[in-house]
Structure formats: structure tokens, C-alpha cells
PyMOL Python script that loads the backbone (N, CA, C, O; Angstrom):
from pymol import cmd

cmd.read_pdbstr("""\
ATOM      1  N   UNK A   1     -19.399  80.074  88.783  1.00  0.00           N
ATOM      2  CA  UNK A   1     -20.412  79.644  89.716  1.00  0.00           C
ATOM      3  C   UNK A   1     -20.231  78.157  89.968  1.00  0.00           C
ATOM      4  O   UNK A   1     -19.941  77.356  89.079  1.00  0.00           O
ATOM      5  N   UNK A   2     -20.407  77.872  91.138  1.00  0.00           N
ATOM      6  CA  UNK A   2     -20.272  76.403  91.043  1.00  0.00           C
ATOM      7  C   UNK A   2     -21.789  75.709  92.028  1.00  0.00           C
ATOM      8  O   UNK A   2     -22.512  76.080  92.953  1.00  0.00           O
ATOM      9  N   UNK A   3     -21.621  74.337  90.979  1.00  0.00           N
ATOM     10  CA  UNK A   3     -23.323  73.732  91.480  1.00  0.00           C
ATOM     11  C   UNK A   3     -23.116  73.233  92.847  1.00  0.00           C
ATOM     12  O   UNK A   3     -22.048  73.397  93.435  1.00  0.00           O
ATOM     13  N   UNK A   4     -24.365  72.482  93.479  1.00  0.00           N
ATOM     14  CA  UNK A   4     -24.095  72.066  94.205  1.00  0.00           C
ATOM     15  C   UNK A   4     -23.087  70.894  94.260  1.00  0.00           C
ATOM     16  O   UNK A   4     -22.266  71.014  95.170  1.00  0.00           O
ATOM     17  N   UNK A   5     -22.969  69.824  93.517  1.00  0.00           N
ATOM     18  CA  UNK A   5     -21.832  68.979  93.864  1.00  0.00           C
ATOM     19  C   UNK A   5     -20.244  69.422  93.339  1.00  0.00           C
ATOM     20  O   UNK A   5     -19.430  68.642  92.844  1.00  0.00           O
ATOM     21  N   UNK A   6     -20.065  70.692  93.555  1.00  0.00           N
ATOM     22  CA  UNK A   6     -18.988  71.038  93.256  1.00  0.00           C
ATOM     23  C   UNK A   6     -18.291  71.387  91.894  1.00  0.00           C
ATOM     24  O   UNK A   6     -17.173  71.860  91.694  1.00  0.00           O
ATOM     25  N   UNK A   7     -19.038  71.106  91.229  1.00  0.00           N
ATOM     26  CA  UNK A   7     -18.322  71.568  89.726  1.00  0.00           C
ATOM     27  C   UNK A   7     -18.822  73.006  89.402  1.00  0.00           C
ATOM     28  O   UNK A   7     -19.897  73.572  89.599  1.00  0.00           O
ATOM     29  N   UNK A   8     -17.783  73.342  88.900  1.00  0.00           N
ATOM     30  CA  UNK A   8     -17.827  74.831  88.073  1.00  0.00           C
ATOM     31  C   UNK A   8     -19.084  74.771  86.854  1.00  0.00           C
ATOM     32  O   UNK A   8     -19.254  73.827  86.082  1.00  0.00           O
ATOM     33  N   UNK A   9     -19.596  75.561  86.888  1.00  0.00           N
ATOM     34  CA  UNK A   9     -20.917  75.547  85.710  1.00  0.00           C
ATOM     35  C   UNK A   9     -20.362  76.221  84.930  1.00  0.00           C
ATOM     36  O   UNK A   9     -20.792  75.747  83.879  1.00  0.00           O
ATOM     37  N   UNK A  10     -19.171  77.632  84.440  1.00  0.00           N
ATOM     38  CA  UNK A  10     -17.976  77.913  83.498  1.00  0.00           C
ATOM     39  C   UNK A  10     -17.842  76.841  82.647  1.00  0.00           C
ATOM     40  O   UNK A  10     -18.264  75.722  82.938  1.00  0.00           O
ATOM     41  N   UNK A  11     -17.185  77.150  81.434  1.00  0.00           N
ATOM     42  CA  UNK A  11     -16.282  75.938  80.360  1.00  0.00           C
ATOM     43  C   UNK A  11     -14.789  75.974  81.004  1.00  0.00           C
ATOM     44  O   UNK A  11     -14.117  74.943  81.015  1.00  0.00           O
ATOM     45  N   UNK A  12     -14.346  77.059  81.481  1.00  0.00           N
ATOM     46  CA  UNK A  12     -13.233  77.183  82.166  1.00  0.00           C
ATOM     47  C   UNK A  12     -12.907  75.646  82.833  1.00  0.00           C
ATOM     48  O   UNK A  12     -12.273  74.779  82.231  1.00  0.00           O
ATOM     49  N   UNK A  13     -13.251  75.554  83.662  1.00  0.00           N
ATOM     50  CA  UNK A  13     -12.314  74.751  84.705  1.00  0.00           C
ATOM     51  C   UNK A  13     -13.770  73.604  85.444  1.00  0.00           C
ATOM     52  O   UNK A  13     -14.685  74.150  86.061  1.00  0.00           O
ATOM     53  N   UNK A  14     -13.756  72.363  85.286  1.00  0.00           N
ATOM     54  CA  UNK A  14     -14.934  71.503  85.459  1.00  0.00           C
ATOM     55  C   UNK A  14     -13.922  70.147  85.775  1.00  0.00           C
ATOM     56  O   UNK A  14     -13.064  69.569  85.108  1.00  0.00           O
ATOM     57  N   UNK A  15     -14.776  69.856  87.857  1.00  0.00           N
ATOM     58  CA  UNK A  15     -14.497  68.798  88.114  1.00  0.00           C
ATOM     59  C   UNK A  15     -15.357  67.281  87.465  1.00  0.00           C
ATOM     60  O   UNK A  15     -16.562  67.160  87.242  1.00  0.00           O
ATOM     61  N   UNK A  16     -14.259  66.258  87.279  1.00  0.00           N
ATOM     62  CA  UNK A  16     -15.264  65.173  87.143  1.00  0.00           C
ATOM     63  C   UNK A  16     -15.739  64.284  88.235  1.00  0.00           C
ATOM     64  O   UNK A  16     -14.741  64.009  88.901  1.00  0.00           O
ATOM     65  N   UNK A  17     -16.282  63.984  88.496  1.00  0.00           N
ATOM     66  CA  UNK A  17     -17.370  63.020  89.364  1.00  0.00           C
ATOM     67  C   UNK A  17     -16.296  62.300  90.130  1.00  0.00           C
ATOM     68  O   UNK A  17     -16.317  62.473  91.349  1.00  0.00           O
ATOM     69  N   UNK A  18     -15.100  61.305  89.493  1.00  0.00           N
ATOM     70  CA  UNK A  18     -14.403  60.942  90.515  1.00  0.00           C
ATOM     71  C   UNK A  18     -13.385  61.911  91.425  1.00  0.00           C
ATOM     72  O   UNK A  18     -12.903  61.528  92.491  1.00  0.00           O
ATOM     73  N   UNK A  19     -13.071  63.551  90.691  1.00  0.00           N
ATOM     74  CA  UNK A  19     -12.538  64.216  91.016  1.00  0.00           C
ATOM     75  C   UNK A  19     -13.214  65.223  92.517  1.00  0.00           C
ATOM     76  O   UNK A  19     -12.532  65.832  93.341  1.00  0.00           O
ATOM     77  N   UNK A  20     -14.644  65.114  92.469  1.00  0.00           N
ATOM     78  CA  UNK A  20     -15.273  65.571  93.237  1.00  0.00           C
ATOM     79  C   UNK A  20     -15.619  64.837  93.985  1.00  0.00           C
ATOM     80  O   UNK A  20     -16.108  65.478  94.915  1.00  0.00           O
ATOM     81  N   UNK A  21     -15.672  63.802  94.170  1.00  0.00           N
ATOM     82  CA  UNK A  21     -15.657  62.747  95.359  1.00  0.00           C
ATOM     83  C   UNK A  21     -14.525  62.458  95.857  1.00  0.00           C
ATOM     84  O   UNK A  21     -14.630  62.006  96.997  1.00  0.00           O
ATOM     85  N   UNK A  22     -13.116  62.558  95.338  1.00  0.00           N
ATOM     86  CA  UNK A  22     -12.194  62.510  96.094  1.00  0.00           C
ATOM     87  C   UNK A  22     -12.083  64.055  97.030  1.00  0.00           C
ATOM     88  O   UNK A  22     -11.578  63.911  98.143  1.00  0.00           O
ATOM     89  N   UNK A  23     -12.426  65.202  96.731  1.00  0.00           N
ATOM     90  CA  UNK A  23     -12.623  66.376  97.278  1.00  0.00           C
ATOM     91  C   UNK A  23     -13.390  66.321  98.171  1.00  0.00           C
ATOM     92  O   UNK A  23     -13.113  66.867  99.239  1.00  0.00           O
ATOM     93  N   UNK A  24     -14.436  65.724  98.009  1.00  0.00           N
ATOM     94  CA  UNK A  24     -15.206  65.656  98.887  1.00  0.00           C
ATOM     95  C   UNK A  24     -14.997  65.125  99.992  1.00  0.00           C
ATOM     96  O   UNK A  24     -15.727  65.491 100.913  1.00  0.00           O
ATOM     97  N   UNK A  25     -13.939  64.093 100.273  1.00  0.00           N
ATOM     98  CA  UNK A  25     -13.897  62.942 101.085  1.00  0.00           C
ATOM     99  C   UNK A  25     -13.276  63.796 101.987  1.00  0.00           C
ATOM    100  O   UNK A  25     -13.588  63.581 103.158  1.00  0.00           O
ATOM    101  N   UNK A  26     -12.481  64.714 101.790  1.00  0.00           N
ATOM    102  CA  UNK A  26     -11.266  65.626 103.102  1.00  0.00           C
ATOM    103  C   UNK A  26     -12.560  65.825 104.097  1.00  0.00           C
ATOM    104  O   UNK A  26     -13.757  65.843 103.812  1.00  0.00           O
ATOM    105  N   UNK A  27     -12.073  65.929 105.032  1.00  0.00           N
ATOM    106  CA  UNK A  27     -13.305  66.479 106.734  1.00  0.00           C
ATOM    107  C   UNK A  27     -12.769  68.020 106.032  1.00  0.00           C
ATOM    108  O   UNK A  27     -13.674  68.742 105.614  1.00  0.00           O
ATOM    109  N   UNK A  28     -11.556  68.449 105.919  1.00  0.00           N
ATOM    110  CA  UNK A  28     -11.566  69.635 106.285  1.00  0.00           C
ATOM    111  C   UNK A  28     -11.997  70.504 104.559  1.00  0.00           C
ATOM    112  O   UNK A  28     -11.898  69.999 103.441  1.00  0.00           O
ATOM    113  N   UNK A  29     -12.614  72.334 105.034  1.00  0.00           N
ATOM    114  CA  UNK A  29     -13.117  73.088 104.283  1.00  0.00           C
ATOM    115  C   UNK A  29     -11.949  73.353 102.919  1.00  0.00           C
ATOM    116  O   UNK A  29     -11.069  74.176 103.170  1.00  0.00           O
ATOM    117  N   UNK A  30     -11.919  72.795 101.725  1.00  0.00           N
ATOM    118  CA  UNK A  30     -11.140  73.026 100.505  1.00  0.00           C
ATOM    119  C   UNK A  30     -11.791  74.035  99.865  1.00  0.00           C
ATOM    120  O   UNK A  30     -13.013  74.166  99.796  1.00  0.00           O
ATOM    121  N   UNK A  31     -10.936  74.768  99.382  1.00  0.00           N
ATOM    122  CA  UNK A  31     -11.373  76.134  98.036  1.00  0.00           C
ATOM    123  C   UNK A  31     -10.327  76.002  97.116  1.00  0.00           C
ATOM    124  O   UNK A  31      -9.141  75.732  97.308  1.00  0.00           O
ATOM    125  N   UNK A  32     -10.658  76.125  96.568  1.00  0.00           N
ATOM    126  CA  UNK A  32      -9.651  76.367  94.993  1.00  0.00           C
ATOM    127  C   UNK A  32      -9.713  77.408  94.274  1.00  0.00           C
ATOM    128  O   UNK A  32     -10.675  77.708  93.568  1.00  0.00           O
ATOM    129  N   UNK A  33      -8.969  77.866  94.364  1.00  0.00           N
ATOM    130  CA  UNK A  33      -9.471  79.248  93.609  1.00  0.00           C
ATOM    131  C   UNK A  33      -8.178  79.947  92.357  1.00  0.00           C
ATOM    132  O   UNK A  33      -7.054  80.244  92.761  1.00  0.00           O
ATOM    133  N   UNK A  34      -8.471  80.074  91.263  1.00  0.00           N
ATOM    134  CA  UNK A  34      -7.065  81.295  90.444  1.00  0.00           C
ATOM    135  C   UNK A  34      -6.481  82.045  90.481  1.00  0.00           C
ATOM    136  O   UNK A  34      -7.221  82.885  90.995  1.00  0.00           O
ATOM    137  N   UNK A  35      -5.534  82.532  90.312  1.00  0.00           N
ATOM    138  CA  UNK A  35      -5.022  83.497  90.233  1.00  0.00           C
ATOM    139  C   UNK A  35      -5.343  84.536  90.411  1.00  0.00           C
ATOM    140  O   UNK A  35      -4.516  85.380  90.757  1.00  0.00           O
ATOM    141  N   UNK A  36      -6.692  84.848  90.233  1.00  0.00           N
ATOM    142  CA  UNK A  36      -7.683  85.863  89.930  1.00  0.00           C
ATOM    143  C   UNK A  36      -8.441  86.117  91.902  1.00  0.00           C
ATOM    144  O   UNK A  36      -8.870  87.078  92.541  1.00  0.00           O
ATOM    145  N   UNK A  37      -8.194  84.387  92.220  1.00  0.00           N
ATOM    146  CA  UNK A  37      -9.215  84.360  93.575  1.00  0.00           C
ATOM    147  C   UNK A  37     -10.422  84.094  93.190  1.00  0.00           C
ATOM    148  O   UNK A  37     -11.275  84.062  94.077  1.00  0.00           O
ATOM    149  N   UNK A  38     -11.004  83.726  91.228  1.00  0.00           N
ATOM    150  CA  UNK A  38     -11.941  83.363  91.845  1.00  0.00           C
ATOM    151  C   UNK A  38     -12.226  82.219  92.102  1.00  0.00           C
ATOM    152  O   UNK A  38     -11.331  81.488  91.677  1.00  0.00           O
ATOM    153  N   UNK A  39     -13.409  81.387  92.821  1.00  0.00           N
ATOM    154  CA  UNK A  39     -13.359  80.348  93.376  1.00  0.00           C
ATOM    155  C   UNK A  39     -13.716  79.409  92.192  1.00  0.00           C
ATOM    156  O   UNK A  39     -14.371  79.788  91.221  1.00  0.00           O
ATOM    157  N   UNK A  40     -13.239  78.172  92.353  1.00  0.00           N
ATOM    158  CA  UNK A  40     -12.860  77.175  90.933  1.00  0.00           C
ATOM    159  C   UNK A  40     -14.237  76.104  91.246  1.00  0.00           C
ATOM    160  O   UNK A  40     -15.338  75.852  90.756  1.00  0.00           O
ATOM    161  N   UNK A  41     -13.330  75.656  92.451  1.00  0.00           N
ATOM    162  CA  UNK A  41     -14.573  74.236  93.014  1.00  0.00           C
ATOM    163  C   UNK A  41     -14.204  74.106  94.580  1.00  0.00           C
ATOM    164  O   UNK A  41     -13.076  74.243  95.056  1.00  0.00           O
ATOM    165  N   UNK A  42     -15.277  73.842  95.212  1.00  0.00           N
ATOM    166  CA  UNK A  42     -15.216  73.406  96.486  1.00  0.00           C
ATOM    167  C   UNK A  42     -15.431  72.564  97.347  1.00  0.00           C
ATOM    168  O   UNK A  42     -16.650  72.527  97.181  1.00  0.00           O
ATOM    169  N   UNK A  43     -15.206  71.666  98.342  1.00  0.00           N
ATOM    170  CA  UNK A  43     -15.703  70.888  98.864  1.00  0.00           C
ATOM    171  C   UNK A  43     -16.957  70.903  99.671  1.00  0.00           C
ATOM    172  O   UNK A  43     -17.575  71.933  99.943  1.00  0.00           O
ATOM    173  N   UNK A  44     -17.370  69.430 100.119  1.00  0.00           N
ATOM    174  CA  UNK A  44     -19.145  69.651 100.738  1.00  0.00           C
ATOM    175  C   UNK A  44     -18.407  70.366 101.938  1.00  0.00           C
ATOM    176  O   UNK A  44     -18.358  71.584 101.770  1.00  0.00           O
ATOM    177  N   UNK A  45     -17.678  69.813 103.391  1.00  0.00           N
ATOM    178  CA  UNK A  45     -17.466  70.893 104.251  1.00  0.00           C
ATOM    179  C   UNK A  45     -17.203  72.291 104.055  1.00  0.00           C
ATOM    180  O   UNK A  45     -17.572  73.070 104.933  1.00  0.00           O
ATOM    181  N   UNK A  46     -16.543  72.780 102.900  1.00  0.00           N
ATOM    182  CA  UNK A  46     -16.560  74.214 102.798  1.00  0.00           C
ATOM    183  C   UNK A  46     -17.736  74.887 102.349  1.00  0.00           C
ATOM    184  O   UNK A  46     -17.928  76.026 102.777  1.00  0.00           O
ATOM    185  N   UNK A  47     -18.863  74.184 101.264  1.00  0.00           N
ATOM    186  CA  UNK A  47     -20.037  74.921 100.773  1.00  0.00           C
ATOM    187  C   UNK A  47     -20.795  74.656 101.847  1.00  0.00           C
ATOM    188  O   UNK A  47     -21.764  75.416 101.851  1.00  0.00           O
ATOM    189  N   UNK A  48     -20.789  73.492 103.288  1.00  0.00           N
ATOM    190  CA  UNK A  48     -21.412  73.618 104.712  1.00  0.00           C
ATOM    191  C   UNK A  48     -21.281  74.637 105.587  1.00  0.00           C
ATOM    192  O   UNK A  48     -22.088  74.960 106.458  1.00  0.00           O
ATOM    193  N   UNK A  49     -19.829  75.331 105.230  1.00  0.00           N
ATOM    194  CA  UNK A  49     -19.343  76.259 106.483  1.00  0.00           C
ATOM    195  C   UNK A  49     -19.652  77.338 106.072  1.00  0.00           C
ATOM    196  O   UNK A  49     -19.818  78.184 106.951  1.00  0.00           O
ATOM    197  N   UNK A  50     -19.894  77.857 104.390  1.00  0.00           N
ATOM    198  CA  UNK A  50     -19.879  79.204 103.709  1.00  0.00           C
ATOM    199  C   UNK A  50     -21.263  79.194 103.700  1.00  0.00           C
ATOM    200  O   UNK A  50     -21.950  79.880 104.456  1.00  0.00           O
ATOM    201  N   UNK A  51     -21.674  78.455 102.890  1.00  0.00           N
ATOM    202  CA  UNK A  51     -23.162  78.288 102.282  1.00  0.00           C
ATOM    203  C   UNK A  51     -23.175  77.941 100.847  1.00  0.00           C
ATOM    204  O   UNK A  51     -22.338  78.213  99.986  1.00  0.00           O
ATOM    205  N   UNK A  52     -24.196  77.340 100.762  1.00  0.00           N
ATOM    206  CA  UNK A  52     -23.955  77.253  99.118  1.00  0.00           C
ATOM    207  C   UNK A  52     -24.192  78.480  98.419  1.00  0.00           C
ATOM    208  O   UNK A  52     -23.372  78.788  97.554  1.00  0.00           O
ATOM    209  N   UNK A  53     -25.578  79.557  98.728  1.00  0.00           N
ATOM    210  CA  UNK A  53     -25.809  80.407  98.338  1.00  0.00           C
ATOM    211  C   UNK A  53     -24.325  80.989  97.885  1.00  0.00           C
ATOM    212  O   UNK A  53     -24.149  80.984  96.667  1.00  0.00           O
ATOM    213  N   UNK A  54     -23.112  81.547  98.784  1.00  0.00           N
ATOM    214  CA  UNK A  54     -22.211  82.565  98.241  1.00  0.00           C
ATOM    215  C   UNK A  54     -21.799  81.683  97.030  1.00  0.00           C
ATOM    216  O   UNK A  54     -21.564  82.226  95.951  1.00  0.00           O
ATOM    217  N   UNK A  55     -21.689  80.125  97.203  1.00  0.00           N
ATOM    218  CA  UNK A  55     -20.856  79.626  95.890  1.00  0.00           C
ATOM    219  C   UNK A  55     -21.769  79.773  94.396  1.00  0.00           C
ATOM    220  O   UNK A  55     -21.365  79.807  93.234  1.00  0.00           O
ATOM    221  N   UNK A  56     -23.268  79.849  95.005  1.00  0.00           N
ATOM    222  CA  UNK A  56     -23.781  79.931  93.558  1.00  0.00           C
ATOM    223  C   UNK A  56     -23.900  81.297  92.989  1.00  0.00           C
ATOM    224  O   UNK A  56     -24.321  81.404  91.837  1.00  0.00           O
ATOM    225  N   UNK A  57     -23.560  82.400  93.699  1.00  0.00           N
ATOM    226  CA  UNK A  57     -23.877  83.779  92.906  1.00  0.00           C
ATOM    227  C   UNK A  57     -22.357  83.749  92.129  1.00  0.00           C
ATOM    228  O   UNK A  57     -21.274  83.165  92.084  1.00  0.00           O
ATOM    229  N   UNK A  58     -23.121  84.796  91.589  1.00  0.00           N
ATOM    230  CA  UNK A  58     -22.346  85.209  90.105  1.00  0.00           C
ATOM    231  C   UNK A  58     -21.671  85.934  90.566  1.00  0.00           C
ATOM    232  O   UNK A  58     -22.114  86.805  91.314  1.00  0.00           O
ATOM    233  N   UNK A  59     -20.047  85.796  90.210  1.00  0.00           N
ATOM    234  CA  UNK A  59     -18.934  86.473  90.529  1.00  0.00           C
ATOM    235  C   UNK A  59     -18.475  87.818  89.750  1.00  0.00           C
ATOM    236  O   UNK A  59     -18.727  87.612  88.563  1.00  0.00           O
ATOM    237  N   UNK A  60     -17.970  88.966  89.891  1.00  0.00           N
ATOM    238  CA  UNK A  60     -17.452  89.785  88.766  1.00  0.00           C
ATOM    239  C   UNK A  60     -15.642  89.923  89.101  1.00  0.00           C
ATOM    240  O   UNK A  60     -14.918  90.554  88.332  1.00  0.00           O
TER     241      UNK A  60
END
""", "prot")
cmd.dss("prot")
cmd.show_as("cartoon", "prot")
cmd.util.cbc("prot")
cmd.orient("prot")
């Protein structure tokens, strides 16, 4: 699940603050996602274009 400023709420995989502000800075929609597809962390234009809602539900 990831919060609103982009970090993964998982122990897995967690942006840090300068890492999410450099993400943030692209205009264009970033996803990151594993191997798996699922989504890691995202940028503010992409949780603008999706919604935040899909980034905060719980994935299976």
C-alpha cells in the first residue's frame, strides 16, 4: 500500500523523503512496480491521474 507521499507502508521496499521528492519533481505519471507488478511507490502526477484511493487499497 502506499501513503499519500509516496512511500510504501510494507517493510519491503520504503522511499526516503529525499527519494520521494526527487520522484516527485518528474511532470510526467511514474509507477514502480516488481516483478510481481505490484506497485512499489508512485509519483504525485500518477496518484493525480489514478487516484490515491487505488494506491491505498490493499493488494493480493
Amino acid at each position: 500500500m502506499i501513503e499519500n507521499n509516496g512511500q510504501m507502508s510494507s517493510n519491503k521496499y520504503k522511499l526516503g523523503q529525499i527519494e520521494t521528492s526527487i520522484l516527485d519533481s518528474f511532470p510526467d505519471p511514474i509507477i514502480i512496480v516488481d516483478q510481481n507488478r505490484n506497485v512499489l511507490a508512485a509519483n504525485f502526477p500518477a496518484r493525480e491521474l489514478i487516484g490515491n484511493d487505488y494506491f491505498n487499497e490493499e493488494k493480493n
